[in-house]
C-alpha positions as CSV (number, residue, x, y, z in Angstrom):
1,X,327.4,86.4,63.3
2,X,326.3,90.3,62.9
3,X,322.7,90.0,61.8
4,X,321.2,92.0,58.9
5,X,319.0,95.1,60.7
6,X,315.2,93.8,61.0
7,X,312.5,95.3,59.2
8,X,310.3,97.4,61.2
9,X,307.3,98.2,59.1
10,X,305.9,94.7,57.3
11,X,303.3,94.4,54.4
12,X,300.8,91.7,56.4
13,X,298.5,93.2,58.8
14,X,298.6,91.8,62.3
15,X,294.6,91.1,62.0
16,X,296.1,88.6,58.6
17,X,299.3,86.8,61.0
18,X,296.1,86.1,63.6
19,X,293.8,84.5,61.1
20,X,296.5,82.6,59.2
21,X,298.6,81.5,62.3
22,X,298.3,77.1,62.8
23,X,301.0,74.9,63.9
24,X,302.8,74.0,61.1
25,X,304.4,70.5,61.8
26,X,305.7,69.5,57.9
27,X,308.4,71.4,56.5
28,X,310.3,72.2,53.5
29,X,313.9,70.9,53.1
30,X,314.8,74.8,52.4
31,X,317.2,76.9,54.2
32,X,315.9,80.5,55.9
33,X,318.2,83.4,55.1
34,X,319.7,85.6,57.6
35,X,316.9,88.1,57.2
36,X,314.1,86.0,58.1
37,X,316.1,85.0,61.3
38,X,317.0,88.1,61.7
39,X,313.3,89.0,61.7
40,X,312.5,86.0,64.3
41,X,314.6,87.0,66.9
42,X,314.1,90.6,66.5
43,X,310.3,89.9,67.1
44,X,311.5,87.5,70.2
45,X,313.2,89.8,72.1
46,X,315.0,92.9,69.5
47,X,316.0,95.6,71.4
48,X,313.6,99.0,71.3
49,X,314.3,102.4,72.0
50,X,315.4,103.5,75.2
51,X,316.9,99.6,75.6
52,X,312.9,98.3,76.2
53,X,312.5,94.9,74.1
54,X,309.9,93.7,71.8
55,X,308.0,91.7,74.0
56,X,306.9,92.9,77.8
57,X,308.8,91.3,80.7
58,X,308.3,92.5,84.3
59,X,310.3,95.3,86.0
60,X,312.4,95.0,82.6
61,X,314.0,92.2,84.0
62,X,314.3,90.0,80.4
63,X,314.8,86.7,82.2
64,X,314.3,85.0,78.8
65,X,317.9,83.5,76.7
66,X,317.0,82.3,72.8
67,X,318.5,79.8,71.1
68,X,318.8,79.0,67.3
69,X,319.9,75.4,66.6
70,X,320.4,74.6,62.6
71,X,321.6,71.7,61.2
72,X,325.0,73.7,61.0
73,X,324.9,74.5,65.0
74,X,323.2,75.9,68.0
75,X,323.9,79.8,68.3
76,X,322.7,82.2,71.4
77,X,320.7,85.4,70.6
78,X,322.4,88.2,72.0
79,X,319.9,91.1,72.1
80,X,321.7,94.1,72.5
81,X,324.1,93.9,69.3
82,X,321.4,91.8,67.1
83,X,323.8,89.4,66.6
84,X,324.3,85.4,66.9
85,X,327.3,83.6,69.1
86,X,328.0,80.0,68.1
87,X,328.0,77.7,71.3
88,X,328.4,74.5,69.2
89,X,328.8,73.6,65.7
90,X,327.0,69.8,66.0
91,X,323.5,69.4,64.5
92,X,321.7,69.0,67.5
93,X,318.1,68.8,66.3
94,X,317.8,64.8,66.2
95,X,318.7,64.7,69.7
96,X,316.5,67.3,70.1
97,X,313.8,65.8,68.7
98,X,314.1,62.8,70.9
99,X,313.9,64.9,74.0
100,X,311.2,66.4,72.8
101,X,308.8,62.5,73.4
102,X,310.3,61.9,69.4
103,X,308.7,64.9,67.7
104,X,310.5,64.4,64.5
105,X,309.4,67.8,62.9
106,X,311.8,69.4,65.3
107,X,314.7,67.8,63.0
108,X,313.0,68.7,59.9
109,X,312.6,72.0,60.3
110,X,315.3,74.5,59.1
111,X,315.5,76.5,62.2
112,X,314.6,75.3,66.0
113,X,314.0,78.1,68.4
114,X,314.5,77.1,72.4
115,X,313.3,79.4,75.0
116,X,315.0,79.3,78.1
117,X,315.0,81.2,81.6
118,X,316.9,82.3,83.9
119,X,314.8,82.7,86.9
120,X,316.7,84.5,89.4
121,X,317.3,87.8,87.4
122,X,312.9,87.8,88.4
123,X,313.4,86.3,91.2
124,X,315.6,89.2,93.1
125,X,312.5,91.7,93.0
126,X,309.7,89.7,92.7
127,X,310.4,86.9,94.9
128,X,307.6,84.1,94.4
129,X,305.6,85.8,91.8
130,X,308.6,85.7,89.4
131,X,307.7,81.8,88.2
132,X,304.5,83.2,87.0
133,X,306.1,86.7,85.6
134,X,309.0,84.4,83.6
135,X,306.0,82.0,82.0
136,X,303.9,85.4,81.1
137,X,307.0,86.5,79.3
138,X,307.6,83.4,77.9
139,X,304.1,83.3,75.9
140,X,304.5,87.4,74.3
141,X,308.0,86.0,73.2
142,X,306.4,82.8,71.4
143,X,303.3,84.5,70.3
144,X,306.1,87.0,68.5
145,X,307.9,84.5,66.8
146,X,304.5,82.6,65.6
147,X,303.3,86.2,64.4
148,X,306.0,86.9,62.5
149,X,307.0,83.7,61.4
150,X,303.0,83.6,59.2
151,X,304.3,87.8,58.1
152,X,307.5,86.2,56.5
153,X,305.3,83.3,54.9
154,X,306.8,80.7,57.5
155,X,305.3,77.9,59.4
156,X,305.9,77.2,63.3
157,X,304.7,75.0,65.8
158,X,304.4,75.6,69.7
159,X,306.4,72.8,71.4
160,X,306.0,72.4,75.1
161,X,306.1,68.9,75.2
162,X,309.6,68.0,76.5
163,X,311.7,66.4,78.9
164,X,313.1,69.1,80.8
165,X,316.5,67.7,81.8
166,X,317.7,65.7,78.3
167,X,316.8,69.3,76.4
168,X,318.6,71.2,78.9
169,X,321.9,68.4,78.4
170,X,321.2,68.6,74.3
171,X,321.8,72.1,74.4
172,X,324.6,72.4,77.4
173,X,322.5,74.9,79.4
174,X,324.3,76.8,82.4
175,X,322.7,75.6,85.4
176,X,320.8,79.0,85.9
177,X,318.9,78.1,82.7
178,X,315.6,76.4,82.2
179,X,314.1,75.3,78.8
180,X,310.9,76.4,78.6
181,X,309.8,76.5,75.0
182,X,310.5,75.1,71.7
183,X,309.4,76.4,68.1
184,X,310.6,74.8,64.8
185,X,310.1,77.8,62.0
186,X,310.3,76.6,58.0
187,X,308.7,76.9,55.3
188,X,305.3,74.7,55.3
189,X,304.9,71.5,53.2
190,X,301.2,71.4,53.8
């Protein structure tokens, strides 16, 4: 799924998105469009000029792979063309809920986005310092999504509370891959 091109120059000020940013844990039953989305994962990890990303990594490395599960699948981010791939076409988020110690917002909101890692691509040059290069990365790419999610008029919540292995099996990781973060993004109902 070709995604619409993002938006590069918003109305909200980034001083507003830091004031109004809480976890938002109730949501709407409404739908985001491909824009917003589109807008999400460009902020996670959209591809800049010279092929540098929206969010720092070291040695340009981007260890990071995003995920988008919707009630109508789970679909992989694929930077460099700004564009989904469908992996499954099951509604995932109840299971995913579960993993996540029963967090039952994660099924309620419209979109789920999953954080995962794969290590090694860090790991190659930097050795032992690459765990704590990967979670570095992994908070500008969250912090992103939260940011933009309050520019669009959306609600997130940081999820880190997980059981590693039953999210990894919910969403058929490779092996390489490591969840590391979970945001649900809707419109807020508080």
């Amino acid at each position: 799924m070709k995604l619409p091109p993002p938006i590069r120059k918003g109305t909200v000020s980034i001083e507003e998105t830091l004031e109004k940013r809480r976890s938002k844990r109730r949501f709407l039953p409404r739908r985001l469009s491909r824009e917003q989305i589109s807008q999400l994962l460009w902020a996670a990890q959209g591809v800049l000029q010279r092929g540098l990303r929206t969010a720092p990594s070291a040695g340009a490395l981007y260890p990071l792979e995003i995920y988008v599960a919707m009630k109508d699948g789970v679909f992989h981010y694929v930077p460099q063309k700004h564009e989904l791939e469908q992996v499954s076409q099951s509604n995932i988020l109840p299971e995913l809920a579960r993993a996540a110690i029963d967090q039952e917002f994660i099924a309620e909101a419209p979109v789920t986005i999953i954080i995962a890692a794969e290590d090694q691509r860090t790991e190659r040059r930097y050795q032992d310092r690459a765990a704590r290069y990967v979670c570095i990365e992994v908070g500008h790419v969250a912090q992103n999504i939260h940011l933009q999610a309050v520019a669009l008029g959306l609600g997130s919540a940081p999820v880190g509370a997980f059981r590693d292995d039953q999210v990894h099996q919910v969403l058929g990781l490779s092996s390489e891959q490591r969840p590391l973060y979970i945001i649900p993004v809707g419109y807020p109902a508080e």
